[in-house]
ROMILO-334994 format. One record per residue (C-alpha): residue number from 0; residue in three letters; x, y, z. Coordinates in nm, 4 decimals, always signed. Layout:
<pts>
+-----+-----+----------+----------+----------+
|   i |  aa |       px |       py |       pz |
+-----+-----+----------+----------+----------+
| NUM | Ala |        X |        Y |        Z |
...
+-----+-----+----------+----------+----------+
</pts>
This chain:
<pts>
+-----+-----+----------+----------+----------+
|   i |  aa |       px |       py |       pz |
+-----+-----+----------+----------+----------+
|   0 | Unk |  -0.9197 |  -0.1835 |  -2.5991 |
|   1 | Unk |  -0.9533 |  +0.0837 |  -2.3581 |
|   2 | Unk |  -0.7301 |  +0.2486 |  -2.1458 |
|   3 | Unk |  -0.7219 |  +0.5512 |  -1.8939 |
|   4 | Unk |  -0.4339 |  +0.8293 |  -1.9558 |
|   5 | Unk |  -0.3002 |  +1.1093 |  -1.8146 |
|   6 | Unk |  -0.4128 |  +1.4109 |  -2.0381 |
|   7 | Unk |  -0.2407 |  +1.6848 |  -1.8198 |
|   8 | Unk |  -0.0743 |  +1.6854 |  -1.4915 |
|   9 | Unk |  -0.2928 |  +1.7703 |  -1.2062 |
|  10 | Unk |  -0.6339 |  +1.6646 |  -1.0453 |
|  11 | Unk |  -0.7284 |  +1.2473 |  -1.1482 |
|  12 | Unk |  -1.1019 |  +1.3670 |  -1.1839 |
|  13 | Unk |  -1.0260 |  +1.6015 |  -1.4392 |
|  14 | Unk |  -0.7348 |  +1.4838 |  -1.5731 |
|  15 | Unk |  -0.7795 |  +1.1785 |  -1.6876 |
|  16 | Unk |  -0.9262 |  +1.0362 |  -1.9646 |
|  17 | Unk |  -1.0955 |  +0.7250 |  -2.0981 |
|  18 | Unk |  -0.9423 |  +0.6178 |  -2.4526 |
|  19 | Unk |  -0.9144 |  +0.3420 |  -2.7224 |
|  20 | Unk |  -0.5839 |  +0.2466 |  -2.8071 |
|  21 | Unk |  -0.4502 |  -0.1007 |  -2.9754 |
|  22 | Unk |  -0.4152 |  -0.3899 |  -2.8002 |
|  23 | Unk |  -0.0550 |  -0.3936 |  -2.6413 |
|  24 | Unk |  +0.2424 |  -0.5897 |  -2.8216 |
|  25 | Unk |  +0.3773 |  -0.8372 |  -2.6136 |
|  26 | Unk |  +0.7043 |  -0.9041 |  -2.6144 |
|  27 | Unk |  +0.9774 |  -1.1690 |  -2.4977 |
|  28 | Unk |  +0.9594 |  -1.2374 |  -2.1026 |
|  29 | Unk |  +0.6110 |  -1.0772 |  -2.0785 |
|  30 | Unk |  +0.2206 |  -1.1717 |  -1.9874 |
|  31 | Unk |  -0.0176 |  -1.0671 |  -2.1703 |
|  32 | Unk |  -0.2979 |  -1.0230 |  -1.9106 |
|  33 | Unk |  -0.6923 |  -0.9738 |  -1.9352 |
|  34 | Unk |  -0.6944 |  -0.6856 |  -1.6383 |
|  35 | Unk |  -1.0336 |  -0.7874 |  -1.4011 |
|  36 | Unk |  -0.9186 |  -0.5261 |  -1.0863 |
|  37 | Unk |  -0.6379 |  -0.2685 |  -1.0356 |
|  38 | Unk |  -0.5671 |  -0.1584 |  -0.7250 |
|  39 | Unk |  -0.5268 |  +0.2080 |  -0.6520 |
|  40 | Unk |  -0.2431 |  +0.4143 |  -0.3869 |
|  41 | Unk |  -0.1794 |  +0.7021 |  -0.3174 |
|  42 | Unk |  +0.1913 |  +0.7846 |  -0.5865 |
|  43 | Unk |  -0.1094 |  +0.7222 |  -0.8764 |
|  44 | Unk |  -0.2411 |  +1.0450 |  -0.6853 |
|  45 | Unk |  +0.0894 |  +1.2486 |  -0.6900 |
|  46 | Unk |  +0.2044 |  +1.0628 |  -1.0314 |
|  47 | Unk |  -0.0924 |  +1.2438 |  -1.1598 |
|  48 | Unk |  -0.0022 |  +1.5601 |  -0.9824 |
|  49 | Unk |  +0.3190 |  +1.5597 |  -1.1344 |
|  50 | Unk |  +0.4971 |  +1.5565 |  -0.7691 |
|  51 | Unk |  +0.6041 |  +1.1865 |  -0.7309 |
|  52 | Unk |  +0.9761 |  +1.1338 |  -0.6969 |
|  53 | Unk |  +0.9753 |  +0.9538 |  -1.0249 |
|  54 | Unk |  +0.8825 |  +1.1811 |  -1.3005 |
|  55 | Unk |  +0.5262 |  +1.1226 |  -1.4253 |
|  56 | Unk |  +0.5836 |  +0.9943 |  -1.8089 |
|  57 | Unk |  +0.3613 |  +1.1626 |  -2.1023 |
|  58 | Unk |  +0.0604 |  +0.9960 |  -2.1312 |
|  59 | Unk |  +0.0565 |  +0.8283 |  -1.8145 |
|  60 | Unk |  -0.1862 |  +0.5663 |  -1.6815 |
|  61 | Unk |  -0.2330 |  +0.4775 |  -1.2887 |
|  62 | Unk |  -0.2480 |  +0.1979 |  -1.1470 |
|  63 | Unk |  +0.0692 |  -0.0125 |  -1.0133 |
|  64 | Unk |  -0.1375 |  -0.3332 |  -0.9173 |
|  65 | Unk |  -0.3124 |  -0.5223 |  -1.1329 |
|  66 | Unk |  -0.4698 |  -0.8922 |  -1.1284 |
|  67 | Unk |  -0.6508 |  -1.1206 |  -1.3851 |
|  68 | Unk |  -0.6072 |  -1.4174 |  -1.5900 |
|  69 | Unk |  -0.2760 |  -1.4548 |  -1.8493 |
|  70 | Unk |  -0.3961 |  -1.4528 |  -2.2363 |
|  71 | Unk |  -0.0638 |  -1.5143 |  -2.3727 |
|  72 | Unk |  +0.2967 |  -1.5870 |  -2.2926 |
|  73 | Unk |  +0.5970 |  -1.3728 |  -2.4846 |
|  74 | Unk |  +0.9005 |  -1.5776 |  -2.5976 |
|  75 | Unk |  +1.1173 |  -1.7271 |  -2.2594 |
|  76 | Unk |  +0.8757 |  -1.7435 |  -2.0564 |
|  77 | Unk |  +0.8284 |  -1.9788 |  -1.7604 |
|  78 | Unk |  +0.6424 |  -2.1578 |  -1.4527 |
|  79 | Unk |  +0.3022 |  -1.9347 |  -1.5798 |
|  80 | Unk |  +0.0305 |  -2.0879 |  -1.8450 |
|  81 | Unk |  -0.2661 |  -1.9471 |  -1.9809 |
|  82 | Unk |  -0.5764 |  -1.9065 |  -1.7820 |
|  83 | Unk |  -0.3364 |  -1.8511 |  -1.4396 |
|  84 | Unk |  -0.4858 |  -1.6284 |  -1.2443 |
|  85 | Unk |  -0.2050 |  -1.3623 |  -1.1348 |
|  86 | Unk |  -0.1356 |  -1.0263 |  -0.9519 |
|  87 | Unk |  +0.1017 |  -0.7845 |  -1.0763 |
|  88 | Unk |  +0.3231 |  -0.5202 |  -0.9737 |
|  89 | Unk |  +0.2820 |  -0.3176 |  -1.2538 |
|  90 | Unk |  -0.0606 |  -0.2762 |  -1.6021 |
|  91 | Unk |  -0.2817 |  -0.0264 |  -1.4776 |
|  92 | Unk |  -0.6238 |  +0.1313 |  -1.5718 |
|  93 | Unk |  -0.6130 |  -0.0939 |  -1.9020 |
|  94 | Unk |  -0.8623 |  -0.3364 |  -2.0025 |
|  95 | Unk |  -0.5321 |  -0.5892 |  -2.0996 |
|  96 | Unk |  -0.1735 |  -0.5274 |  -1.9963 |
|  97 | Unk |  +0.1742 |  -0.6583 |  -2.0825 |
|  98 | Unk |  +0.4055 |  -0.6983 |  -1.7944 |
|  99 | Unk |  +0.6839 |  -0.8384 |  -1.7294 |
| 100 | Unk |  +0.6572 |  -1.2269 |  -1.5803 |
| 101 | Unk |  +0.9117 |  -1.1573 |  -1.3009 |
| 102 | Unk |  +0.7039 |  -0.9112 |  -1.1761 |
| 103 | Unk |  +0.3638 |  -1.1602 |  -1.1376 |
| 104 | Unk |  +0.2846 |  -1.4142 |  -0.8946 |
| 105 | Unk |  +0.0059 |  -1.6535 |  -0.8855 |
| 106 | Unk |  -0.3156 |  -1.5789 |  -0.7017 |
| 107 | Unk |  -0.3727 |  -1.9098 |  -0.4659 |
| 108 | Unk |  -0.7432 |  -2.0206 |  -0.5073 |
| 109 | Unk |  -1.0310 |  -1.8594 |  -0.3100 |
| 110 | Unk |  -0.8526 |  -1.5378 |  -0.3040 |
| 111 | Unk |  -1.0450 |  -1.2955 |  -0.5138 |
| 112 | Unk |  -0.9187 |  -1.0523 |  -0.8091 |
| 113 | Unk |  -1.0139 |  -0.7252 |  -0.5951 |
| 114 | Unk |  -0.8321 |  -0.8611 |  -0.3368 |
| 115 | Unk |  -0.5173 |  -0.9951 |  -0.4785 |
| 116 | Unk |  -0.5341 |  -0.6653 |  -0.6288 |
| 117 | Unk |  -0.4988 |  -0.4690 |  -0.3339 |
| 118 | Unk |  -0.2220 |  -0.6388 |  -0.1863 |
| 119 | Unk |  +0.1483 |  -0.5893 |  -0.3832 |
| 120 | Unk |  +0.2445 |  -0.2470 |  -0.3099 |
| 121 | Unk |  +0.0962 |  -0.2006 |  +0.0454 |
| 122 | Unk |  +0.1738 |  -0.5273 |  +0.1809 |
| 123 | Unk |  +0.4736 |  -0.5446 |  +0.0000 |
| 124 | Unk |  +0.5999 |  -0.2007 |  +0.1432 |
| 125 | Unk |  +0.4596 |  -0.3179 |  +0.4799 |
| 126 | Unk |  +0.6498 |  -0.6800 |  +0.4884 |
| 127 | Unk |  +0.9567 |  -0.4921 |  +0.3602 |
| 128 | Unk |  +0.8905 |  -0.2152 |  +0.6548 |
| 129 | Unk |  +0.8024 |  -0.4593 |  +0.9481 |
| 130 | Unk |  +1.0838 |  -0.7214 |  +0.8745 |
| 131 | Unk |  +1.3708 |  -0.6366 |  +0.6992 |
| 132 | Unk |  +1.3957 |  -0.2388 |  +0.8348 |
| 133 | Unk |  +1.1453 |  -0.2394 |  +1.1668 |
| 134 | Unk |  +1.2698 |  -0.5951 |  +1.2581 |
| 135 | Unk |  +0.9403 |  -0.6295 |  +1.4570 |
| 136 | Unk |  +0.9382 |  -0.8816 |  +1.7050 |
| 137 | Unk |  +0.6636 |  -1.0760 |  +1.8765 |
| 138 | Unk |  +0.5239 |  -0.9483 |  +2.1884 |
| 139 | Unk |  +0.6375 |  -0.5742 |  +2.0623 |
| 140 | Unk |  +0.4092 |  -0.2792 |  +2.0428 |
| 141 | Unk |  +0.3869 |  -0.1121 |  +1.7528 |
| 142 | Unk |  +0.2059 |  +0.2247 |  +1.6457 |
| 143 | Unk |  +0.0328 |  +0.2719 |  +1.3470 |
| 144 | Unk |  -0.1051 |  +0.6058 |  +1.2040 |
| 145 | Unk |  -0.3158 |  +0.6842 |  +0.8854 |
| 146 | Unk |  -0.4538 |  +0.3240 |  +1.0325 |
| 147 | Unk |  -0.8029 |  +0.3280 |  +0.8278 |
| 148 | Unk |  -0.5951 |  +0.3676 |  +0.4739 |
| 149 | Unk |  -0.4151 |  +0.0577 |  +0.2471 |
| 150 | Unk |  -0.0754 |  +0.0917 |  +0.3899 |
| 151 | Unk |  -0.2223 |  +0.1347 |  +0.7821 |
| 152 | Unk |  -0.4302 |  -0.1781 |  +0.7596 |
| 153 | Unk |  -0.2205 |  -0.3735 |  +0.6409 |
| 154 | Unk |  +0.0567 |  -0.3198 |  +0.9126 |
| 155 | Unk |  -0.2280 |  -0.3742 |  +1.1565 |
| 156 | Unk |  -0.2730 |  -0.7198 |  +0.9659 |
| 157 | Unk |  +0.0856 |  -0.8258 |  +0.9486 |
| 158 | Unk |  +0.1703 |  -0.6512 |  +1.2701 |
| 159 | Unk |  -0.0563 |  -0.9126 |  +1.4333 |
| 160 | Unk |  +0.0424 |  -1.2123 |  +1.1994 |
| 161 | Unk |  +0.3672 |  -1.1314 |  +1.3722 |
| 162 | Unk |  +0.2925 |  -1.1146 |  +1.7213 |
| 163 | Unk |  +0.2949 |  -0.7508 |  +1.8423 |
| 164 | Unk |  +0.0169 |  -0.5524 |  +1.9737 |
| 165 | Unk |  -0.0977 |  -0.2749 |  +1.7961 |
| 166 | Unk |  -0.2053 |  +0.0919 |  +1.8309 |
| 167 | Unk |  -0.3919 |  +0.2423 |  +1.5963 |
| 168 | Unk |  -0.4888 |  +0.6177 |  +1.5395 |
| 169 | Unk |  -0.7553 |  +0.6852 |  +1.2512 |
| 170 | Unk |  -0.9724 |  +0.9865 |  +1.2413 |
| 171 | Unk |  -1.3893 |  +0.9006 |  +1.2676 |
| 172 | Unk |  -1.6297 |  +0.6262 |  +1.4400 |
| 173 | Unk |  -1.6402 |  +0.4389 |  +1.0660 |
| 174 | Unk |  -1.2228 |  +0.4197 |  +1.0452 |
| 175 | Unk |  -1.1782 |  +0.3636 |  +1.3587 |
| 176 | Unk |  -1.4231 |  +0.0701 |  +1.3137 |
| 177 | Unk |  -1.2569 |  -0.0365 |  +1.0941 |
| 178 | Unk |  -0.8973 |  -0.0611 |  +1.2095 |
| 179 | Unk |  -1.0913 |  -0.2524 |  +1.4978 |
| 180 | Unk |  -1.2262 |  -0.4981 |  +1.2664 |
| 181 | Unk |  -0.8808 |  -0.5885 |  +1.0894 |
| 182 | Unk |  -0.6863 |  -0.6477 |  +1.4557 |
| 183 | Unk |  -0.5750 |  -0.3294 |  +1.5992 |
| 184 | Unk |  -0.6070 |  -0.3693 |  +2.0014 |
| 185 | Unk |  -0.6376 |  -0.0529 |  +2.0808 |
| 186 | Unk |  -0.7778 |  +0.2577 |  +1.8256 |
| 187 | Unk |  -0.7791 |  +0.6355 |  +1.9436 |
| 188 | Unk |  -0.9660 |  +0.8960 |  +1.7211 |
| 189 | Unk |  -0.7599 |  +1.1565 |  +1.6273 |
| 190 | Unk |  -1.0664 |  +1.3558 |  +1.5829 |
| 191 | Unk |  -1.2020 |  +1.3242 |  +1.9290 |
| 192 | Unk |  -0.8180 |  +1.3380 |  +2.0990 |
| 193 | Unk |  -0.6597 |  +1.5747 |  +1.8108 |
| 194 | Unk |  -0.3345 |  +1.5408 |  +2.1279 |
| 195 | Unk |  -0.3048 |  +1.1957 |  +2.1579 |
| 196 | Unk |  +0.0269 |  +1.1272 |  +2.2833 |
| 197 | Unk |  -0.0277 |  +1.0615 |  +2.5847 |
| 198 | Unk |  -0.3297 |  +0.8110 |  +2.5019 |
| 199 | Unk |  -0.0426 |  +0.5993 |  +2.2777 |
| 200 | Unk |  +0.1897 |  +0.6206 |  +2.5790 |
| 201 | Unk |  -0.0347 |  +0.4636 |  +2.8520 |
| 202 | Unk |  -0.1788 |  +0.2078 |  +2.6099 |
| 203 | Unk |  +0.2180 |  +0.0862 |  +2.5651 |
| 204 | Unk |  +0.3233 |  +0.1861 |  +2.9369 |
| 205 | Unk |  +0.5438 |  +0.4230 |  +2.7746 |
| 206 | Unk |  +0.6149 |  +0.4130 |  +2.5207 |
| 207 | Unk |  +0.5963 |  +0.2052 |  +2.1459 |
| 208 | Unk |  +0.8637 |  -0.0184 |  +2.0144 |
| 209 | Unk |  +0.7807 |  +0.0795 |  +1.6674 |
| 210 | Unk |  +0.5731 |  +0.3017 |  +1.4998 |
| 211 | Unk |  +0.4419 |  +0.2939 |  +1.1019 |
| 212 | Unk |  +0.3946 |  +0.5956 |  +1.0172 |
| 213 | Unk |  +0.2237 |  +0.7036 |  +0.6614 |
| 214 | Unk |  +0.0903 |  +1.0374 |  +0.7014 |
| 215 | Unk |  +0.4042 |  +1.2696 |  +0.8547 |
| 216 | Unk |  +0.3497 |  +1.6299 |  +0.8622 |
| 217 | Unk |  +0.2683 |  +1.7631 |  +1.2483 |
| 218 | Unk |  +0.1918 |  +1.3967 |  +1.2975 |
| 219 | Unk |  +0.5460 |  +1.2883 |  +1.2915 |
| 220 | Unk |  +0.5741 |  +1.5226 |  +1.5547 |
| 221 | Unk |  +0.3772 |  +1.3628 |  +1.7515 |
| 222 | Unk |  +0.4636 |  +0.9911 |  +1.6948 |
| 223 | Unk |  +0.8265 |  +1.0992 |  +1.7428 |
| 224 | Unk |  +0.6747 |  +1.1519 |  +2.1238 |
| 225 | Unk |  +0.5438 |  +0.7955 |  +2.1882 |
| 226 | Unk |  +0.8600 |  +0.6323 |  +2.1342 |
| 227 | Unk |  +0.9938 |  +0.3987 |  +2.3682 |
| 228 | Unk |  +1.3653 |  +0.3902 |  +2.4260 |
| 229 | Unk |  +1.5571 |  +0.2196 |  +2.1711 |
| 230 | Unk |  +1.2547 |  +0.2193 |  +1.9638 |
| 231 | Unk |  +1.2218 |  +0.2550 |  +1.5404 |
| 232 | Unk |  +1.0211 |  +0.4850 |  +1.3729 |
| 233 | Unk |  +0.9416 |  +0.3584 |  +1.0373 |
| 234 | Unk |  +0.9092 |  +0.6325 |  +0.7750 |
| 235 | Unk |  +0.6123 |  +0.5135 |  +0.4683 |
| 236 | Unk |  +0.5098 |  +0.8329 |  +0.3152 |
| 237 | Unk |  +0.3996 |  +1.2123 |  +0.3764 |
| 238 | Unk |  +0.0699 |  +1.2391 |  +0.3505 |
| 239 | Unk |  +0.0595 |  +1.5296 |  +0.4928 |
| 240 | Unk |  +0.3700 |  +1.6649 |  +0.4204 |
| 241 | Unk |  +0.7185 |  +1.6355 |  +0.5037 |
| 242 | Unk |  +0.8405 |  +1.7609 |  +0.8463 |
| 243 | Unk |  +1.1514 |  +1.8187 |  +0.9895 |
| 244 | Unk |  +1.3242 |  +1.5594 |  +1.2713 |
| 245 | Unk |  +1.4718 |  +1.7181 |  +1.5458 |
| 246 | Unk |  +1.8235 |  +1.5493 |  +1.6649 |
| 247 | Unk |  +1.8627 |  +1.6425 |  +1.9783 |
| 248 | Unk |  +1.5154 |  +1.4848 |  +2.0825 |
| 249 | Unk |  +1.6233 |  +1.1750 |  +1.8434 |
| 250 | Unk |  +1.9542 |  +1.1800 |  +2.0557 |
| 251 | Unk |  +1.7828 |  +1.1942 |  +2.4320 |
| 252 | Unk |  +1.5581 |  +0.8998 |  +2.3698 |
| 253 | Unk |  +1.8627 |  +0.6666 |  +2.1377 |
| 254 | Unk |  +1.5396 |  +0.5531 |  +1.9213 |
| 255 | Unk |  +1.6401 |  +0.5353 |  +1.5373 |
| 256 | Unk |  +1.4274 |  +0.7192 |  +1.2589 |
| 257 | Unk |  +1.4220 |  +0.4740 |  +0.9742 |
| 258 | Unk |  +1.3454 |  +0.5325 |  +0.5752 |
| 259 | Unk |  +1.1555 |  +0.2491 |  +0.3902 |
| 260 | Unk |  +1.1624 |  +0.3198 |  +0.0135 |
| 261 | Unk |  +1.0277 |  -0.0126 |  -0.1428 |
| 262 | Unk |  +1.0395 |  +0.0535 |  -0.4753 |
| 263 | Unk |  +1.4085 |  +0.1367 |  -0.4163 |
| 264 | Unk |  +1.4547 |  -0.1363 |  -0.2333 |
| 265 | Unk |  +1.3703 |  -0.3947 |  -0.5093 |
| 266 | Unk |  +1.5260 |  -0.2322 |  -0.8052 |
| 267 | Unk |  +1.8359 |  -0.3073 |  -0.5763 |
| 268 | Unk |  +1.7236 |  -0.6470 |  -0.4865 |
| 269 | Unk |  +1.4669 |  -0.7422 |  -0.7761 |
| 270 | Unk |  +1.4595 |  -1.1460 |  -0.6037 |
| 271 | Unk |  +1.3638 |  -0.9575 |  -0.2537 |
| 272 | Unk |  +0.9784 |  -0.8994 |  -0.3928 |
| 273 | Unk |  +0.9139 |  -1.2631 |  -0.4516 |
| 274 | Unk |  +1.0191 |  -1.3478 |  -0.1118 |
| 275 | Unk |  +0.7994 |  -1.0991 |  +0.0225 |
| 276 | Unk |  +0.5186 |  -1.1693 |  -0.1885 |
| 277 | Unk |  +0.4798 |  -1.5517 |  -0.1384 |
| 278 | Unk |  +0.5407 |  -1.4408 |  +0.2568 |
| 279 | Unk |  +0.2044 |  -1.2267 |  +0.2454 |
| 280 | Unk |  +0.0008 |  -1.4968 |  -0.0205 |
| 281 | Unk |  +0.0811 |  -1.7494 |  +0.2077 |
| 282 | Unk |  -0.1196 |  -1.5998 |  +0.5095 |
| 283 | Unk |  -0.3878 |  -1.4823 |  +0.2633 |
| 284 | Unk |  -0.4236 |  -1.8040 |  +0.1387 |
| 285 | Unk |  -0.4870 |  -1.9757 |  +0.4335 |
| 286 | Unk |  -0.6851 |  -1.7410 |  +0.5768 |
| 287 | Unk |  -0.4951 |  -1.5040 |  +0.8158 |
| 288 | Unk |  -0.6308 |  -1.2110 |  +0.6440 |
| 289 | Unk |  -0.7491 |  -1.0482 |  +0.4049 |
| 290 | Unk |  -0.7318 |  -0.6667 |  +0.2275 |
| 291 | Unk |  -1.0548 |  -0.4513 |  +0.3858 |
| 292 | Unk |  -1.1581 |  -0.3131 |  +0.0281 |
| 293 | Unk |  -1.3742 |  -0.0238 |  -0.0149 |
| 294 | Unk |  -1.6476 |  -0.0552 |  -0.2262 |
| 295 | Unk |  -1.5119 |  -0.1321 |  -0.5593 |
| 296 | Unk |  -1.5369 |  +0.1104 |  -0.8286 |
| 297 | Unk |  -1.6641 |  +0.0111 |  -1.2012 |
| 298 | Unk |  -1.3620 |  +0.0669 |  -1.4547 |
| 299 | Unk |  -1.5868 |  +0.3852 |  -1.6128 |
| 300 | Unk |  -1.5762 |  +0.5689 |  -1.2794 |
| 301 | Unk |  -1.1591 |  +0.5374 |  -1.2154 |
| 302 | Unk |  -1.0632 |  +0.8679 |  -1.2527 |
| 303 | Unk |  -1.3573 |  +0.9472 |  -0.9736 |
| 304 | Unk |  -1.1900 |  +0.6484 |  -0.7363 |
| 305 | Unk |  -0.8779 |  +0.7971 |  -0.7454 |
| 306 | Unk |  -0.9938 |  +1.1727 |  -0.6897 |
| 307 | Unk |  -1.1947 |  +0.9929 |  -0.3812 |
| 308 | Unk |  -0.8404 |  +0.8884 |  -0.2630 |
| 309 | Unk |  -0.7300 |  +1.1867 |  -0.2976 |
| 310 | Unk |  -0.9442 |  +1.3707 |  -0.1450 |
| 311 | Unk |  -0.9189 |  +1.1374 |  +0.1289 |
| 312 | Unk |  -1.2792 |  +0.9845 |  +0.1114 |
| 313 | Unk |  -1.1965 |  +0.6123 |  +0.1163 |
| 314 | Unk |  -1.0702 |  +0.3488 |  +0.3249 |
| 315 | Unk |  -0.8576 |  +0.0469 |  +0.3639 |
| 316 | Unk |  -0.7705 |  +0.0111 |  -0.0674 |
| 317 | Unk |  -0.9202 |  +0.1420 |  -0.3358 |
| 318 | Unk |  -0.9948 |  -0.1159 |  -0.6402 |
| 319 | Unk |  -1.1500 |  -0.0564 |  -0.9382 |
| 320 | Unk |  -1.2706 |  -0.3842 |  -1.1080 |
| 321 | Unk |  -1.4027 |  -0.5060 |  -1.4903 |
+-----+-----+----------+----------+----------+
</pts>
């Protein structure tokens, strides 16, 4: 079969390369699973790099979400048969995968493989962000930055399965289109207000109740400036680098500055991603929502998709499919 690997740390588009390797052994409490879409984020970007927080491993392949249909069951396993269609936290660029059964769920019907794809690690750090460390209410306002990307459309989505109303600030006419299209009630361009504080804080008379916020460098800075009193700022990710929080201004407006590390999170509470997961399948499956994919990529051009995301070039998730 074939697989993509990690050759050298650095760059996906030159880094990466397309190889034959055996099928994988599959062993007791695993899936064997014929891979039809992986979805793509951005730690595949900085796993390649070599500047994740968990140490890129030799020969590395990317790819933390996968979906397709089991091909085998290892020794113990239960509740899955073969031909279930599944998404996985966990395979990769590989045309077949073994993965652990505790870490799949089954894909409800009508939902397709690029789509189920796309939705364990940014939904699943969004659910785990909104609910169990924003504890977003309905009728709340919440800001969302990097809104165009995986992780900022899908706190638009589950920000309004929830209730609250939603600002959104992406950077051109097509992404702010498109955090239109998946809910957001009000979108500001970064690119045509590059200082939009002040936008955010008449859209929410005042100030937000909560703010999402993927892409930190100088725009922590300004988020940190559209919270309401009391408020939580929910840290995803640094984008754009990692800035520094000043207390005093933390202090005057009593909001809280909050970490959400999923991955953490449910090596410390491995039962918590189920719950989350059948949470978010439920209102795919009936229709609440679903992932905004760009343009899939064919399996050949991966290491191209992820350069794209890392050069910032695509929107909503990336997905390469078989």
């Amino acid at each position: 079969m074939r697989r993509w690997e990690l050759i050298d740390k650095g760059e996906p588009g030159t880094n990466l390369e397309l190889v034959e390797v055996p099928d994988p052994e599959l062993r007791a409490g695993q899936l064997l699973v014929e891979v039809e879409a992986v979805g793509l984020a951005f730690p595949d970007v900085l796993q390649c790099r070599g500047i994740y927080q968990v140490p890129t491993p030799p020969r590395f392949t990317p790819g933390g979400e996968t979906a397709g249909r089991v091909a085998a069951l290892g020794d113990g396993v239960e509740g899955f048969a073969v031909g279930d269609r599944v998404a996985v936290m966990g395979g990769g660029l590989a045309e077949k995968v073994a993965v652990a059964a505790q870490s799949a769920f089954v894909v409800p019907d009508g939902v397709s493989a690029e789509a189920a794809a796309a939705i364990p690690i940014n939904y699943g750090t969004t659910w785990y962000a909104l609910h169990e460390r924003g504890h977003l209410q309905p009728g709340e306002t919440m800001l969302v930055t990097g809104a165009a990307g995986g992780t900022g459309t899908a706190a638009i989505q589950l920000g309004k399965a929830t209730g609250a109303r939603i600002i959104a600030v992406a950077g051109g006419a097509e992404k702010v289109k498109l955090a239109e299209e998946v809910g957001a009630d009000v979108v500001i361009d970064h690119q045509l207000t590059p200082d939009w504080v002040d936008a955010v804080r008449e859209a929410s008379g005042g100030g937000v109740d909560v703010a999402y916020d993927p892409v930190g460098g100088d725009t922590f800075h300004q988020v940190r400036r559209c919270m309401a009193w009391g408020g939580r700022l929910l840290i995803i990710g640094f984008v754009a680098g990692i800035p520094d929080a000043p207390m005093n201004h933390v202090l005057l407006k009593s909001y809280d500055i909050v970490g959400v590390h999923w991955g953490a999170s449910v090596m410390r509470d491995p039962s918590s991603v189920r719950r989350q997961m059948d949470a978010v399948f439920e209102l795919v499956g009936r229709g609440e929502f679903t992932p905004p994919l760009y343009p899939p990529f064919a399996f050949e051009d991966a290491a191209q998709a992820l350069q794209d995301l890392a050069d910032r070039k695509t929107w909503g998730k990336a997905v390469v499919t078989f």
